[in-house]
Every structure is written in C-alpha cells, then in structure tokens.
C-alpha positions in Angstrom: 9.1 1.9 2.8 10.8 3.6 0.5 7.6 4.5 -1.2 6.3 6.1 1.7 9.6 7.8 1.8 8.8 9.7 -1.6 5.0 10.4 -0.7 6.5 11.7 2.8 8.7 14.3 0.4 5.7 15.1 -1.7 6.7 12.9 -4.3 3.4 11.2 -5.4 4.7 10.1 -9.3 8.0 8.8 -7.9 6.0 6.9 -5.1 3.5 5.0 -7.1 6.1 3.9 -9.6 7.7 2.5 -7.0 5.0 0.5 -5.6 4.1 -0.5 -8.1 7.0 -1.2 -10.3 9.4 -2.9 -7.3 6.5 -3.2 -4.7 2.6 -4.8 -5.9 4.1 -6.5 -9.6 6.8 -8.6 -7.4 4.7 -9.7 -5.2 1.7 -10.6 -7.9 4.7 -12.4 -10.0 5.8 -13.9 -6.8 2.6 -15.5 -6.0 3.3 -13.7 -2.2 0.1 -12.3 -0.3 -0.8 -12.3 3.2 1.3 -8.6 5.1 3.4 -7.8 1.6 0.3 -7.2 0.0 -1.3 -5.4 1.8 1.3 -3.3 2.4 1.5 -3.3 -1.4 -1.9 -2.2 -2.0 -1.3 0.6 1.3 1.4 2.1 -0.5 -0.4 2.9 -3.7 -3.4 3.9 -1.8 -0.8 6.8 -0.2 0.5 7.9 -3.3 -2.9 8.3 -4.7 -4.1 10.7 -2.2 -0.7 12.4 -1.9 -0.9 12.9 -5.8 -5.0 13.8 -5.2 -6.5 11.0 -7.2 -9.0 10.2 -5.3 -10.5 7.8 -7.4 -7.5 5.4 -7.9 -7.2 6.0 -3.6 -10.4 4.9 -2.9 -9.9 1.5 -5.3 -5.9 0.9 -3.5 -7.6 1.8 -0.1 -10.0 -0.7 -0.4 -8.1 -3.5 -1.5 -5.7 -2.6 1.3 -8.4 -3.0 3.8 -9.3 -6.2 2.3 -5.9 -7.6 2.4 -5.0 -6.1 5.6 -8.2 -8.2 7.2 -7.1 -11.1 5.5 -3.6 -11.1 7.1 -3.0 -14.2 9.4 -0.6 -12.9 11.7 -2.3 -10.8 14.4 0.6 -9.2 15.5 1.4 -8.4 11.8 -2.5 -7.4 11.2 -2.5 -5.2 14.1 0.7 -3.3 13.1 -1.0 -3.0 9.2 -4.6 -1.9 10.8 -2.3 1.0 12.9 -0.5 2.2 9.4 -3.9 2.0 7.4 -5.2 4.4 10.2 -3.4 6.8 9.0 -3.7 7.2 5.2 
C-alpha cells in the first residue's frame, strides 16, 4: 500500500524501491505466494507505468495477472482482479 501511496504522489523511483525492496524480495525469501504476490508483482507493474517504462510494466503486469489467476481465495482473487483493472 504504501507503494501505491508514492506512485499516487507521482513518485515512481520511491515506489518501485519499495516494492521491491520491502514488498516482492520478502515475499520471494519468505517462500509466500498466493494474494502477497500478486499484489507484489501489481505494485511494480504501477510504478513502472507511473515512471513510463513500459517495458518493465508490461513484464510486472503480466506476472501480476498470472499470479492474480492463481490466487485460491475467490473473494481475495476478485478484490486483486478489481485492483489490476485499474493499472
């Protein structure tokens, strides 16, 4: 959240450090997948098109997508699908 905080205050280089510093590498050294993933992956794939990389945002988007359909919750899945909407 707070990484969508900083791409919500135009602040794309704060935002990707962030999800990927505190976000994406503790949940890969955590072994955690599943909605903190993909949530993981979602948050780079913002920062990348807030910062206009559109290359690195097509790569996060699409590992978010594939995460977010992998999610077993549907509840959880459903609430990830409405947030992915809108990158």
């Amino acid at each position: 959240m707070v990484g969508v905080a900083r791409v919500l205050r135009a602040r794309p280089g704060r935002a990707g450090a962030l999800a990927r510093g505190r976000c994406l590498d503790h949940v890969e050294q955590a072994g955690i997948g599943d909605w903190d993933l993909a949530y993981a992956y979602e948050a780079l794939a913002r920062a990348s098109v807030t910062a206009g990389d559109t290359a690195a945002s097509t790569v996060w988007r699409a590992r978010a997508r594939e995460a977010g359909d992998a999610i077993a919750d549907p509840e959880d899945r459903e609430h990830f699908d409405e947030d992915f909407a809108t990158l």
